[in-house]
C-alpha positions as CSV (number, residue, x, y, z in Angstrom):
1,X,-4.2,-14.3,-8.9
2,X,-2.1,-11.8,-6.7
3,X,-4.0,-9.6,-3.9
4,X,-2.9,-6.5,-3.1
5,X,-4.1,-4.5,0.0
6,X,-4.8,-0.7,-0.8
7,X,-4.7,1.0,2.3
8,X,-6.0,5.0,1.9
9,X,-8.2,7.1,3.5
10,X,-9.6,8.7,0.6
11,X,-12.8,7.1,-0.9
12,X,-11.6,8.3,-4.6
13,X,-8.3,6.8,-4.6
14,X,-9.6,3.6,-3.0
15,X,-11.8,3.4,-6.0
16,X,-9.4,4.3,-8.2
17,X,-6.7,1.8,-7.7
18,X,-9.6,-1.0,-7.4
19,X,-10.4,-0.6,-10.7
20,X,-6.8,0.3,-12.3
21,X,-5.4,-3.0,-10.5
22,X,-8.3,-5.2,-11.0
23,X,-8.2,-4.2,-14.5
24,X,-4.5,-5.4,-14.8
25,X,-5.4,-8.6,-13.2
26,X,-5.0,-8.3,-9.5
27,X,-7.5,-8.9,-6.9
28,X,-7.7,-5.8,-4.9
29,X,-8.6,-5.4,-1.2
30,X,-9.5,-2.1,0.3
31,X,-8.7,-0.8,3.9
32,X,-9.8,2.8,4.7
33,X,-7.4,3.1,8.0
34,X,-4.5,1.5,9.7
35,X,-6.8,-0.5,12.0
36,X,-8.6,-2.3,9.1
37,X,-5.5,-2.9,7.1
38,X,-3.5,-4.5,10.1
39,X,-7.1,-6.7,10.3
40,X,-7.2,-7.4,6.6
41,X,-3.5,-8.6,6.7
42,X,-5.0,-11.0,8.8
43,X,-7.6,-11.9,7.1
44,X,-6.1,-11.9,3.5
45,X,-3.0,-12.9,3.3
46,X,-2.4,-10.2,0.7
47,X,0.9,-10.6,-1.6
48,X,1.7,-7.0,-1.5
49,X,0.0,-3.6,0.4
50,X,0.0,0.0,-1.1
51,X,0.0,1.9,2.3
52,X,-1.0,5.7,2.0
53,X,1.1,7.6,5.1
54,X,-1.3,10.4,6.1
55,X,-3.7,9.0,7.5
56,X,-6.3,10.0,10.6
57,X,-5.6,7.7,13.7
58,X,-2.9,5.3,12.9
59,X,-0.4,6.6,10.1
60,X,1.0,4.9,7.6
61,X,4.4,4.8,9.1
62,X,2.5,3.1,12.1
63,X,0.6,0.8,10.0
64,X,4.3,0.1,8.2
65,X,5.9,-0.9,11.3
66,X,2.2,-3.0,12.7
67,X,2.6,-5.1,8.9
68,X,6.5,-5.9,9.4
69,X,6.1,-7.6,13.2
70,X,3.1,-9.7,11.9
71,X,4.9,-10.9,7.9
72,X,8.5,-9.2,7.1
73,X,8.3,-10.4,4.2
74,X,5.2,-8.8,2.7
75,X,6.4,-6.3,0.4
76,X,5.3,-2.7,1.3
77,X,4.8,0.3,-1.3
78,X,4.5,3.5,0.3
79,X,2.5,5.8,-1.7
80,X,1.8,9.3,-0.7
81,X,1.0,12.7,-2.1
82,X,4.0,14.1,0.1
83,X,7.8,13.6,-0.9
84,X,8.9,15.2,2.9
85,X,8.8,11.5,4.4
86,X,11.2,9.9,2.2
87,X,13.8,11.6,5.1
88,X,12.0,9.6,8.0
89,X,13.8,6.5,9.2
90,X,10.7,4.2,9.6
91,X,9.7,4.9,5.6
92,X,13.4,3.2,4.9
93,X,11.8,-0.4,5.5
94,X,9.2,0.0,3.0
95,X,9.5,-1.7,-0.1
96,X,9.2,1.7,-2.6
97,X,8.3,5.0,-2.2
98,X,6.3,6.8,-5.1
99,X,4.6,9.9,-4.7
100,X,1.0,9.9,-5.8
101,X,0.0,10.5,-9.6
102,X,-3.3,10.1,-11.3
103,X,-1.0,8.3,-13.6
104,X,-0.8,4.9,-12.0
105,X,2.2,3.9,-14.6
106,X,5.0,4.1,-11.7
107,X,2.9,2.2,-9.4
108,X,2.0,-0.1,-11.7
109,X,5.6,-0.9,-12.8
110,X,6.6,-1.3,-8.8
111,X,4.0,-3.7,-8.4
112,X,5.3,-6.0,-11.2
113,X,8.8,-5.7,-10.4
114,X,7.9,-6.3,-6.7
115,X,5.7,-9.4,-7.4
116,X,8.3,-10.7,-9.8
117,X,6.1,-10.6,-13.2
């Protein structure tokens, strides 16, 4: 079974992917900040993170770059309710980019072709 690392600051959406990924077969980890998620990289060894970018303390951008020095090869979705950050150099190294939906369809698809299933 895969793991994937949600990383968002928002309770709901934590909650939300849980679910909608454990319900397509994934085991789901949660991280509310960049400080948990760098630790739960660690800890883990997830096969794939969903990394929200606006986040209090450490963004996601931060969080990107903290994830690439410790596995390169983890791939790294960034998912965020704000297009404007597609333009910034560091979101270039992520994996995808997809703009937050309450239809999970795109992210879903991403993950797949990502893992390779």
């Amino acid at each position: 079974m895969k793991t994937i690392l949600v990383v968002d600051d928002e309770k709901n959406i934590r909650k939300l992917y849980e679910k909608e990924l454990g319900e397509s077969g994934y085991r789901v980890v949660l991280a509310s900040d960049g400080k948990e998620a760098l630790a739960q990289v660690d800890r883990c060894n997830p096969d794939l993170v969903v990394l929200d970018i606006r986040m209090p303390g450490m963004n996601g951008i931060e969080v990107l770059s903290g994830i690439l020095a410790k596995n390169n090869r983890l791939p790294v979705i960034l998912n965020t309710a704000y297009a404007s950050y597609q333009d910034n150099f560091m979101s270039w190294a992520a994996d995808a980019y997809i703009i937050k939906s309450s239809d999970l369809s795109e992210l879903k698809a991403k993950i797949k072709e990502l893992l390779r299933e």
